[in-house]
VOKENU-429160 format. One line per 4 residues: number of its first residue (from 0); their letters; for each residue x, y, z of C-alpha. Coordinates in steps of 0.001 Angstrom, whole numbers, plus 524288, in hexadecimal, padded with zeros to 5 digits. Example, Ala and Ser with C-alpha at 12.3 -4.5 7.8 and 13.67 -1.06 7.14 Angstrom:
// VOKENU-429160
0> as> 8300C,7EE6C,81E78; 83566,7FBDC,81BE4
//
This chain:
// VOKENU-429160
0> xxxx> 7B6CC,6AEE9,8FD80; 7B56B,6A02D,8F89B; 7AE13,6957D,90284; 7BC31,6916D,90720
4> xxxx> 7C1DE,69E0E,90A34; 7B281,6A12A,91253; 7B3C5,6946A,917DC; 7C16E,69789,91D2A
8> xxxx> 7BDAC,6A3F7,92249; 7B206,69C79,928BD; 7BC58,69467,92FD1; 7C548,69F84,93395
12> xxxx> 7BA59,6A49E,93A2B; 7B643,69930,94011; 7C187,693B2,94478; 7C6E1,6A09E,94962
16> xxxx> 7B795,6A131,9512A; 7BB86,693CA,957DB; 7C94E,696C7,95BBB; 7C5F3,6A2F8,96278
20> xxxx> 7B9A3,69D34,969AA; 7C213,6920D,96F28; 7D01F,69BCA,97248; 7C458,6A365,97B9A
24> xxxx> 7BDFF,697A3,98079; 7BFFB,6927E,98DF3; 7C94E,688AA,9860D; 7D42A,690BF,983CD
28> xxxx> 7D2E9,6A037,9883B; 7C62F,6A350,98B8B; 7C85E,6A342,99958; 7D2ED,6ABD1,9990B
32> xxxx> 7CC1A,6B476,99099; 7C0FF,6B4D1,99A68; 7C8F9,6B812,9A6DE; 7D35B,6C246,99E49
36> xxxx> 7C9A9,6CAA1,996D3; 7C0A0,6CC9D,9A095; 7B39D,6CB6F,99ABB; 7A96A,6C1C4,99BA1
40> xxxx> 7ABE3,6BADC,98FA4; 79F15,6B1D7,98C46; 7A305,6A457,98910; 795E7,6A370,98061
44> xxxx> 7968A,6B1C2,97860; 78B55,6B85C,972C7; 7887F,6B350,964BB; 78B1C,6C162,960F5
48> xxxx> 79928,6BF5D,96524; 79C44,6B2AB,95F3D; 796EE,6B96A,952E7; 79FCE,6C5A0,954BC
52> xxxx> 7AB78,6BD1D,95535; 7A74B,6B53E,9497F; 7A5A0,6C18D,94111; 7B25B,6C5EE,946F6
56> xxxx> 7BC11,6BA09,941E2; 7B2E4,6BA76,93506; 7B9F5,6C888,932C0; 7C6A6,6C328,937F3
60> xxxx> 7C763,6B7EB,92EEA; 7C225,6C188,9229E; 7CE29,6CA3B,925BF; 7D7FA,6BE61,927D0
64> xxxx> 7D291,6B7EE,91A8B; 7D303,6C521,912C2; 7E1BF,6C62C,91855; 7E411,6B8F2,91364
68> xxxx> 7DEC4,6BC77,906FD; 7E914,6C88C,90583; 7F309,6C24D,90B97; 7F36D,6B709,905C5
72> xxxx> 7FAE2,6AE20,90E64; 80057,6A1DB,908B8; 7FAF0,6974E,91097; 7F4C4,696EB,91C7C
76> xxxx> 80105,69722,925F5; 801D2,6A4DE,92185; 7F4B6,6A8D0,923C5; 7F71A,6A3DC,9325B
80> xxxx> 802D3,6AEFC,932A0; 7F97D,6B7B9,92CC6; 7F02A,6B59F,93712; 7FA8A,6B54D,94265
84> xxxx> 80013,6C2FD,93CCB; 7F0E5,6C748,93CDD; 7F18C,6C278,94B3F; 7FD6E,6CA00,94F48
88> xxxx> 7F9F3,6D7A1,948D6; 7EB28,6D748,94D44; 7E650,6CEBD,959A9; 7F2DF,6CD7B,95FAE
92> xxxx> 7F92B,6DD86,96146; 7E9FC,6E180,96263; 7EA53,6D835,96D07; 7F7D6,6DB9E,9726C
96> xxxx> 7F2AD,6EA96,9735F; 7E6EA,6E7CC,97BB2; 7F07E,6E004,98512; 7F8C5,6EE5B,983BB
100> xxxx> 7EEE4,6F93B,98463; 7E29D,6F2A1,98AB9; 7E8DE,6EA4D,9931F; 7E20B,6DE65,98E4B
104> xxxx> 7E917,6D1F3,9944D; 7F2A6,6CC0B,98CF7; 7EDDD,6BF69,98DEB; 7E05E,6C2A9,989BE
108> xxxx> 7E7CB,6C966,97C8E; 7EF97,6BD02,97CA3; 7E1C9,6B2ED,97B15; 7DC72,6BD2A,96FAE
112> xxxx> 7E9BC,6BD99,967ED; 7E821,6AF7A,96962; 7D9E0,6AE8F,96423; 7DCEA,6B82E,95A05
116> xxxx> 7E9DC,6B110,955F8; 7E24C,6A37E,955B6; 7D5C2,6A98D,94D65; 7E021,6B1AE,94485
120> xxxx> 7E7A0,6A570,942EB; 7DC93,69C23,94170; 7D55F,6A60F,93519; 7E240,6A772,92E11
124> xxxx> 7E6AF,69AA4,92CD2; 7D870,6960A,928B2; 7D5AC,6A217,91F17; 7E51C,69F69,91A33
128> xxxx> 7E32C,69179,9180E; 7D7DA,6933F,90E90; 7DE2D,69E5F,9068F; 7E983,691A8,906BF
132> xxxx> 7E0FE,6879B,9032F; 7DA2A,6917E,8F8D9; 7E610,6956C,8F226; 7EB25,6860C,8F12F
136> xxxx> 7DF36,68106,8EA6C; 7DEEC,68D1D,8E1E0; 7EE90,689FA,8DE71; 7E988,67BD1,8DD39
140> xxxx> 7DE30,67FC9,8D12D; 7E85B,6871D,8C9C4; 7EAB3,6805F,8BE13; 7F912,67B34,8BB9C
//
């Protein structure tokens, strides 16, 4: 892995990190959350946590980069229909069978698929972008 491709994966992490602390803040669904799950969600979680979650989109933007990497997708519009296929075969029917066999509410599935479709989205179009950007600069040293 060259600095660009760690750096990107530093962002995909990152950025996915950001977007999912603000979809559960009190700014968008955290509220909801609060009042649909049940549980006494703390607004200020345990370093341990925070750290849990980081190692957790670390993995998820390893897998998405070594799919990118096999799959090759042309640009980085296609690695945003990688990641929304990656969204409908995982989060989304894992999410659709807790609402049908654990009757989890459907709007509580509804605000993960959402934070799993915005973190999916968010690491493929990054980690797609550099394997773009990577490919045109090594088309652009090829001598004529």
């Amino acid at each position: 892995m060259n600095r660009a491709q760690f750096l990107a994966l530093i962002a995909a992490v990152v950025a996915a990190f950001v977007a999912s602390s603000l979809w559960y803040s009190p700014l968008i669904f955290g509220k909801q959350l609060l009042e649909l799950s049940g549980a006494g969600l703390n607004p200020d979680p345990a370093g341990t946590k925070i750290a849990g979650e980081i190692l957790r989109n670390i993995v998820l933007a390893c897998v998405i980069a070594r799919l990118i990497v096999l799959l090759k997708p042309s640009d980085w519009k296609h690695a945003l229909g990688l990641g929304t296929l990656l969204w409908t075969g995982f989060p989304f029917l894992l999410l659709s069978g807790s609402v049908m066999w654990q009757n989890v509410p459907w709007i509580l599935a509804v605000i993960h698929a959402g934070d799993w479709f915005v973190k999916l989205v968010l690491m493929t179009a990054i980690l797609g972008s550099i394997r773009e950007r990577t490919k045109a600069k090594a088309l652009a040293q090829k001598p004529a």
